[in-house]
N, CA, C and O of each residue as an XYZ file, in Angstrom:
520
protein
N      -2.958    -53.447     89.096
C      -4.245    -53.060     89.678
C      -4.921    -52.049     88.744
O      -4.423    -50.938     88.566
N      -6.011    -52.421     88.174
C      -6.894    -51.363     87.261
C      -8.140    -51.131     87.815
O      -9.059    -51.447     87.060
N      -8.524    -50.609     89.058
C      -9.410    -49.989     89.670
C      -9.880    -49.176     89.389
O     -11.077    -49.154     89.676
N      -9.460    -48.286     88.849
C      -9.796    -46.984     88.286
C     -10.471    -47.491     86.628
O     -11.603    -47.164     86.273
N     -10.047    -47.865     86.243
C     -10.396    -48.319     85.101
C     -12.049    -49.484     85.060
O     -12.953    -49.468     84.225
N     -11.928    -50.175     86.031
C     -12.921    -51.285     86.350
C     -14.025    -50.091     87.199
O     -15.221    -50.378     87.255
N     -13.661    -49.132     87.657
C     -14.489    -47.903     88.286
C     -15.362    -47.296     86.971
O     -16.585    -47.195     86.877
N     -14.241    -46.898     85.914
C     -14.703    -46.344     84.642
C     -15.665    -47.085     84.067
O     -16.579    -46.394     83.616
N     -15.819    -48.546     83.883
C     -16.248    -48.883     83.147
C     -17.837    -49.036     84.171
O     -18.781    -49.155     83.391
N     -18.253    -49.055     85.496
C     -19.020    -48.966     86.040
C     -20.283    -47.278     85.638
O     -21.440    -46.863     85.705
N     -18.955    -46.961     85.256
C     -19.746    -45.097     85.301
C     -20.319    -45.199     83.788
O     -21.413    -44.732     83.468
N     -19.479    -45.841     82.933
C     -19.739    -45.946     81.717
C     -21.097    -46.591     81.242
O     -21.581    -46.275     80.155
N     -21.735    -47.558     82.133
C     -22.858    -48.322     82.471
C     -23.874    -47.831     82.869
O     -25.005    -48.221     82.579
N     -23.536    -46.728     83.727
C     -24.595    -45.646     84.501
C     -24.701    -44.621     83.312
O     -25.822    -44.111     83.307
N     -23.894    -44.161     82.309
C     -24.540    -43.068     81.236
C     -25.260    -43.571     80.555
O     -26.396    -43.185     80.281
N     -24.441    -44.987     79.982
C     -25.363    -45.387     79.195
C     -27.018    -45.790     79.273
O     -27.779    -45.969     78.322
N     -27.324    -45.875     80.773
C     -28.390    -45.976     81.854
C     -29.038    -44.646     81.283
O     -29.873    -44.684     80.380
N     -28.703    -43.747     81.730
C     -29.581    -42.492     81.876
C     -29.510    -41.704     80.487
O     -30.085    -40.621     80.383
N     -28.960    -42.134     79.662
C     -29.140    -41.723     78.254
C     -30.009    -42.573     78.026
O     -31.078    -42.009     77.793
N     -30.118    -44.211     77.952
C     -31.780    -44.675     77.364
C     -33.309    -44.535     78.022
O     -34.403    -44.788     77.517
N     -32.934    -43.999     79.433
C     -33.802    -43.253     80.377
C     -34.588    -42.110     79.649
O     -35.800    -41.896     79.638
N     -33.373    -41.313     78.933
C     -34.030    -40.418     78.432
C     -34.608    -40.716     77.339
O     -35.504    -39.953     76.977
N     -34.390    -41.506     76.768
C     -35.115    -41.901     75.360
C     -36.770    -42.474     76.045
O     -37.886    -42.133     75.654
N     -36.544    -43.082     76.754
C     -38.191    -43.351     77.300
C     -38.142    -42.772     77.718
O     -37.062    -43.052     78.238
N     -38.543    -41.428     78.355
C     -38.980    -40.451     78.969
C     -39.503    -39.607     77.883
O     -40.670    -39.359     78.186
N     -39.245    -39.117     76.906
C     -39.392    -38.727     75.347
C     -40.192    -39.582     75.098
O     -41.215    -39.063     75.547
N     -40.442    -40.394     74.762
C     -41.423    -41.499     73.692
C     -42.632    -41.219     74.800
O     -43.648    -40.733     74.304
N     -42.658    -41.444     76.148
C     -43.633    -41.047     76.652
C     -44.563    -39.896     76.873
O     -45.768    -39.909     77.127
N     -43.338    -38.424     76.646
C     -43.756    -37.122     76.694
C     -44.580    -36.849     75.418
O     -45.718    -36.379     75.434
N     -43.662    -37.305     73.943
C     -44.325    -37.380     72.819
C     -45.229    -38.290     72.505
O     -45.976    -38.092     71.546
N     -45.300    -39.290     73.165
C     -46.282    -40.117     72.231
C     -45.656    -41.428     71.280
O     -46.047    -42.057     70.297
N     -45.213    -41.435     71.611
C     -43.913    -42.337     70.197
C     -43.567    -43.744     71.089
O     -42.737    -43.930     71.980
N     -44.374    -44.479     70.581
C     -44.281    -45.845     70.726
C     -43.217    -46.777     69.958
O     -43.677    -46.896     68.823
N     -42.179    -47.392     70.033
C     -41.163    -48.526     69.693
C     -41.830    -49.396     68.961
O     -42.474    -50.208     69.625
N     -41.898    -49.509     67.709
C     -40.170    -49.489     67.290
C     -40.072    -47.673     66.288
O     -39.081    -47.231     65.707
N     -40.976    -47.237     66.373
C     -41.049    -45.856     65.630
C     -39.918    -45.020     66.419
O     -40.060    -45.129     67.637
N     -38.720    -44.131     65.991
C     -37.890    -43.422     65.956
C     -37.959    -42.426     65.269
O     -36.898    -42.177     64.697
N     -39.157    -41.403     64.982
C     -39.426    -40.245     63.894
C     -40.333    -39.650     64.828
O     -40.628    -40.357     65.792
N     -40.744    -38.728     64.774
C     -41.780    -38.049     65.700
C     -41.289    -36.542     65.673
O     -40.563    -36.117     64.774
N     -41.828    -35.625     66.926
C     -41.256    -34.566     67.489
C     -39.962    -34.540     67.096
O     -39.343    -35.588     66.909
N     -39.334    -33.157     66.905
C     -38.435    -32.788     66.432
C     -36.837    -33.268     68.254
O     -35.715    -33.774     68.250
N     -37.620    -32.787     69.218
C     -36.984    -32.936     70.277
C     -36.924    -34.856     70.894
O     -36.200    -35.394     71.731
N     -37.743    -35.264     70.245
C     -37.484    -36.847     70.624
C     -36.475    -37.270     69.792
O     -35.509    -37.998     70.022
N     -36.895    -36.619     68.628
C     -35.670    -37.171     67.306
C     -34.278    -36.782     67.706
O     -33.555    -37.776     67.629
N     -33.638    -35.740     68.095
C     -32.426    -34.952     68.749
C     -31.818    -36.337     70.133
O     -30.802    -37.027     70.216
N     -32.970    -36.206     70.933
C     -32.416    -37.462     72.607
C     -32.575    -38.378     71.975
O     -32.146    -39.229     72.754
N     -32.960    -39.052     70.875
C     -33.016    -40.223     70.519
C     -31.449    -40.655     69.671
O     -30.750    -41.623     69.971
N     -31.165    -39.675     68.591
C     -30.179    -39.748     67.995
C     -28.816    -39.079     69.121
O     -27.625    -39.345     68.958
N     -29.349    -38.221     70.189
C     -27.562    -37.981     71.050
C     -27.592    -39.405     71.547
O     -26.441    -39.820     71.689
N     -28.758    -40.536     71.945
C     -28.594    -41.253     73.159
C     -27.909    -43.081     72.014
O     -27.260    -44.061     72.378
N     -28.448    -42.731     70.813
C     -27.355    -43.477     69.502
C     -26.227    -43.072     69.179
O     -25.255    -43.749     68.843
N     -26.295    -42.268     69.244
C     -24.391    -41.785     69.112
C     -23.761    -42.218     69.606
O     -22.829    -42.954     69.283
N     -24.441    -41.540     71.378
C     -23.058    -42.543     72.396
C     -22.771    -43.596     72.704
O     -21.740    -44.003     73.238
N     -24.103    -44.374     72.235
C     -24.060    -45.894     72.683
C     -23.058    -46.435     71.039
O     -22.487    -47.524     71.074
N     -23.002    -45.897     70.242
C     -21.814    -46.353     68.901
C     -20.667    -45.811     69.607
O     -19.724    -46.601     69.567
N     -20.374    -44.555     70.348
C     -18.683    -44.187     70.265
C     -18.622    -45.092     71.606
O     -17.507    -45.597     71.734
N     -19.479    -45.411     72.582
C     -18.883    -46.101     73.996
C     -17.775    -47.384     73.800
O     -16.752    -47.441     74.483
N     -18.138    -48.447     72.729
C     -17.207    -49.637     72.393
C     -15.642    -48.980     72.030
O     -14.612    -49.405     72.553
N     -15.683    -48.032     71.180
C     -14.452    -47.647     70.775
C     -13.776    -46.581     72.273
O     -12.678    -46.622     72.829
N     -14.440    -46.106     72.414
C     -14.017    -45.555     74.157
C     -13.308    -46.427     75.352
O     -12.207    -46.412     75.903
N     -14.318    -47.068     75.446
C     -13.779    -48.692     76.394
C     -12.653    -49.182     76.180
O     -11.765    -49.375     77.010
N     -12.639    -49.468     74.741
C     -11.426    -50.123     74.311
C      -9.914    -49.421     74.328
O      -8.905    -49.956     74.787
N      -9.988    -48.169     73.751
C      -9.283    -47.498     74.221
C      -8.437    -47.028     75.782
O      -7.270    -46.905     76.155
N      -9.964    -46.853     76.440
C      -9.833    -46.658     77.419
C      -9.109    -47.616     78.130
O      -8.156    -47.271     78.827
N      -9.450    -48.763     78.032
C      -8.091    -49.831     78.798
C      -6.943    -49.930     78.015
O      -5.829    -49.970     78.538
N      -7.077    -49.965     77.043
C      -5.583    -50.182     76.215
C      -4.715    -48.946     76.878
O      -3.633    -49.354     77.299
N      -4.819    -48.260     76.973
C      -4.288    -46.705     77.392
C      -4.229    -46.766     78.632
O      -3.416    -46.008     79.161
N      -5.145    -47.773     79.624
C      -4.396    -47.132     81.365
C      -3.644    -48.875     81.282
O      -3.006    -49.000     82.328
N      -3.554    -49.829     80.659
C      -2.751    -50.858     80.800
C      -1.767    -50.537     80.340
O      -0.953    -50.256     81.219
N      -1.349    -50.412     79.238
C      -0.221    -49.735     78.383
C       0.602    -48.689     78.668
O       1.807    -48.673     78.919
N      -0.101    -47.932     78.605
C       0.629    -46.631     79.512
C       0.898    -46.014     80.538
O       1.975    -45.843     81.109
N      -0.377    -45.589     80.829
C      -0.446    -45.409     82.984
C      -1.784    -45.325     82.926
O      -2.428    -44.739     82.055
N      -2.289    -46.031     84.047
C      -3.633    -45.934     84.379
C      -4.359    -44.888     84.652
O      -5.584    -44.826     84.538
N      -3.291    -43.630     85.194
C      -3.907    -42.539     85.611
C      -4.246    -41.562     84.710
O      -5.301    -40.932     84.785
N      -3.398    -41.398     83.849
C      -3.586    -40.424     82.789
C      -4.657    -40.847     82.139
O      -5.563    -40.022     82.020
N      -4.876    -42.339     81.493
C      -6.267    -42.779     80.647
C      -7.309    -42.735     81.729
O      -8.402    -42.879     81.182
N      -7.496    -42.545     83.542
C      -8.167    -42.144     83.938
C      -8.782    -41.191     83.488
O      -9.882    -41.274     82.942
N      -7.903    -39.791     83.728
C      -8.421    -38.626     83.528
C      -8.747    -38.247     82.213
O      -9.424    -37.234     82.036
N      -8.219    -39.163     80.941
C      -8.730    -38.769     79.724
C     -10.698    -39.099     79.781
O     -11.662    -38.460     79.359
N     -10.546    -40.444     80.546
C     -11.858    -41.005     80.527
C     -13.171    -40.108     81.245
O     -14.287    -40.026     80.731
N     -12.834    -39.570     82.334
C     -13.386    -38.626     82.940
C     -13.844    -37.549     82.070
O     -15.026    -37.246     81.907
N     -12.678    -36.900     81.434
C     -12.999    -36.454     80.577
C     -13.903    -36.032     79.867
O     -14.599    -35.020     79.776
N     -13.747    -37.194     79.268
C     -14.215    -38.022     77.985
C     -16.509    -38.214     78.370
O     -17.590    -37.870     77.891
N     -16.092    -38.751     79.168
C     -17.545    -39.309     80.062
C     -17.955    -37.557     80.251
O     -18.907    -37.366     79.494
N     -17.595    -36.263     80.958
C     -17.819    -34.981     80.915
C     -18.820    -34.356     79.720
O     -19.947    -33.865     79.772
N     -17.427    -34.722     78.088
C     -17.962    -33.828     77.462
C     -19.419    -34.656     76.815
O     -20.418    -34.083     76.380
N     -19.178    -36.276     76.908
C     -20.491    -36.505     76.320
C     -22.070    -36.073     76.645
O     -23.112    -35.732     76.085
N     -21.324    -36.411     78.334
C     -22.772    -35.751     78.948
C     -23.289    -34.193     78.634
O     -24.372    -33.608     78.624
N     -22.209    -33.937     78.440
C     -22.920    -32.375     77.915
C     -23.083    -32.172     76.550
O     -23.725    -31.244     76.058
N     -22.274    -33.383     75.709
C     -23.214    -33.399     74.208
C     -24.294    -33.704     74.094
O     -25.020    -32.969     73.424
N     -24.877    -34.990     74.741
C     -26.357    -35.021     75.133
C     -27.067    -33.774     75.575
O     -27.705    -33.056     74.804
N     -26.908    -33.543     76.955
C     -27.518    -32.081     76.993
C     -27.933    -31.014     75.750
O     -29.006    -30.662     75.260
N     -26.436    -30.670     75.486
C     -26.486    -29.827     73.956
C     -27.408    -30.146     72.757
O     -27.931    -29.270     72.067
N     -27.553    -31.384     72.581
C     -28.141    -32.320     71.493
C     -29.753    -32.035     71.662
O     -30.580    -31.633     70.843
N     -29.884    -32.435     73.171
C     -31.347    -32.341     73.167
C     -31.936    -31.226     73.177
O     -33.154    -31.370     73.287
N     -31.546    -29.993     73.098
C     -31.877    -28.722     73.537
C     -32.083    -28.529     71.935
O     -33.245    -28.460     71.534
N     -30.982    -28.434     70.966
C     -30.859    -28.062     69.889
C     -29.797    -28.490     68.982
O     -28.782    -28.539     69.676
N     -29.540    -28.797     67.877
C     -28.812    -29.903     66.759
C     -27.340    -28.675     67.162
O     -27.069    -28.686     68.363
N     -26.913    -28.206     66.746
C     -25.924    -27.158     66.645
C     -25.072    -27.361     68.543
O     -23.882    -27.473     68.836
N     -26.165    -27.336     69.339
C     -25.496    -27.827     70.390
C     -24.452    -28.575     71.285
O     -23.726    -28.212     72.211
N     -24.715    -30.035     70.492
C     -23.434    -30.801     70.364
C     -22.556    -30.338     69.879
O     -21.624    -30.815     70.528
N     -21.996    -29.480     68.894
C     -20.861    -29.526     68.193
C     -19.657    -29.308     68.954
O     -18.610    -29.920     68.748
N     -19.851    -28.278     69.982
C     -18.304    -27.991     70.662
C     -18.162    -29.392     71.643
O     -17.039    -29.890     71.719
N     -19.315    -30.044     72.409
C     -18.928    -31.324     72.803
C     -18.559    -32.125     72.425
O     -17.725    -32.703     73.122
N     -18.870    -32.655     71.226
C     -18.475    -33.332     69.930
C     -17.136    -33.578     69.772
O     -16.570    -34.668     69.859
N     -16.349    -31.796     69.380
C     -15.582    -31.855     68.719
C     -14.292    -32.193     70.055
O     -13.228    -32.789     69.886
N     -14.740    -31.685     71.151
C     -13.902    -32.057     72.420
C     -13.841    -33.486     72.582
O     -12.709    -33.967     72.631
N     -14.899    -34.321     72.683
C     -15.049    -35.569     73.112
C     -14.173    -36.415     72.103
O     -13.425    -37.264     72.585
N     -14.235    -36.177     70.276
C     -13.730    -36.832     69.164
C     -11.508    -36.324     69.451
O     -10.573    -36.941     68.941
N     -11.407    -35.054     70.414
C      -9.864    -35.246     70.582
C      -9.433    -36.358     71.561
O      -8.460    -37.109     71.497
N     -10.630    -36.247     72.693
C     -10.211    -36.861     73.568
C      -9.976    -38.612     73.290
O      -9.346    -39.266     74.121
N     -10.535    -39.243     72.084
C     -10.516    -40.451     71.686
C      -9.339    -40.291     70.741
O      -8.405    -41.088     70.831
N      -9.318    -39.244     69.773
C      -7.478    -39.256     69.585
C      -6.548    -39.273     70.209
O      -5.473    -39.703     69.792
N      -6.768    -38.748     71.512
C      -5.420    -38.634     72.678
C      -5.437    -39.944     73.157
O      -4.413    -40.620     73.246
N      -6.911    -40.464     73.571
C      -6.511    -41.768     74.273
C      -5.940    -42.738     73.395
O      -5.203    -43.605     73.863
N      -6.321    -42.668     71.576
C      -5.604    -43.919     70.889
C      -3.910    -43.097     70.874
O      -3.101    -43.858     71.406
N      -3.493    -42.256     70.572
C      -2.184    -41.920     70.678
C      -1.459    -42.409     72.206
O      -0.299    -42.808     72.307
N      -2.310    -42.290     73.194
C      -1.652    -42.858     74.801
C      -1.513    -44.597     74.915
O      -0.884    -45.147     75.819
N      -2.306    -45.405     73.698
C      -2.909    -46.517     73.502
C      -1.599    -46.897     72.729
O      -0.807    -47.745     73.141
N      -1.433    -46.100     71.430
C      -0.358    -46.809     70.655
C       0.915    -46.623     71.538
O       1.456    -47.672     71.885
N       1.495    -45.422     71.967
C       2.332    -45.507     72.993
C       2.931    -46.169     73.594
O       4.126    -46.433     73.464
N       1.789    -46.746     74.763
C       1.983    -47.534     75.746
C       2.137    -49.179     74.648
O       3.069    -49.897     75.008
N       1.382    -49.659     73.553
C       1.918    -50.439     72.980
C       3.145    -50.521     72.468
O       3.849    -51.525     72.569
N       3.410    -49.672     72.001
C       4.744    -49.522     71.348
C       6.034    -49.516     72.176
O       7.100    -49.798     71.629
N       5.968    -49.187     73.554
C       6.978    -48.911     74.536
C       6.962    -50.598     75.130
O       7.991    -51.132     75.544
N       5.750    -51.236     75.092
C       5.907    -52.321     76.139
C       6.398    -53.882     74.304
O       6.982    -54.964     74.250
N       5.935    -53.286     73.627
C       6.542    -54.706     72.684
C       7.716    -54.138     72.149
O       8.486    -55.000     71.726
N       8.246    -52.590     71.984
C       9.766    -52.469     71.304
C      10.839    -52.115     71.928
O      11.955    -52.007     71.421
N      10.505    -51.896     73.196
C      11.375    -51.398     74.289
C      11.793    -52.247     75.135
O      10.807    -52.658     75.748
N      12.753    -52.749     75.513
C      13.401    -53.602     76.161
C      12.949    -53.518     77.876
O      13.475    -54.278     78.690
């Protein structure tokens, strides 16, 4: 049963929601019509936090199940939670000011090391372990 996980990937759908929310909400405040991505200094910031996350989400996901199938569902729960936490507040950080993200950043980039270390793990225990 991966409920929690099939939960995750629902929430994961909803950031990615309200991070491109914010990107039109910006293009409208500034002025900045599609396909243009340059403008205001503060559209450029929500535009590039709301590209970031939509590049690290595939490698997240993936992880993210490899790690609650493999290992325990609960623990790659709570990494994911996590995980979903600090981005939202790298966005935040991001859009306010560039320097902002960094401590979210650098939290969010362990938490995708822990989940591939819980990932190889749980692989390694279920193909070499009897």
């Amino acid at each position: 049963n991966k409920m929690l996980l099939d939960c995750y990937l629902s929430c994961v759908v909803l950031f990615l929601a309200y991070f491109a929310l914010q990107v039109i909400y910006a293009r409208r405040k500034y002025k900045i019509s599609p396909p243009e991505t340059t403008g205001h200094p503060e559209f450029e910031r929500i535009f590039r936090a709301q590209a970031n996350c939509s590049e690290y989400f595939p490698i997240f996901i993936s992880l993210l199940w490899v790690a609650g199938i493999f290992f325990h569902q609960s623990v790659a729960a709570v990494c994911g939670l996590l995980y979903l936490y600090t981005r939202f507040k790298y966005f935040q950080g991001y859009a306010v000011a560039a320097q902002g993200r960094l401590g979210p950043l650098h939290a969010s980039a362990r938490l995708l090391w822990l989940l591939l270390g819980l990932a190889v793990a749980g692989l390694l225990a279920h193909f070499l372990l009897p």
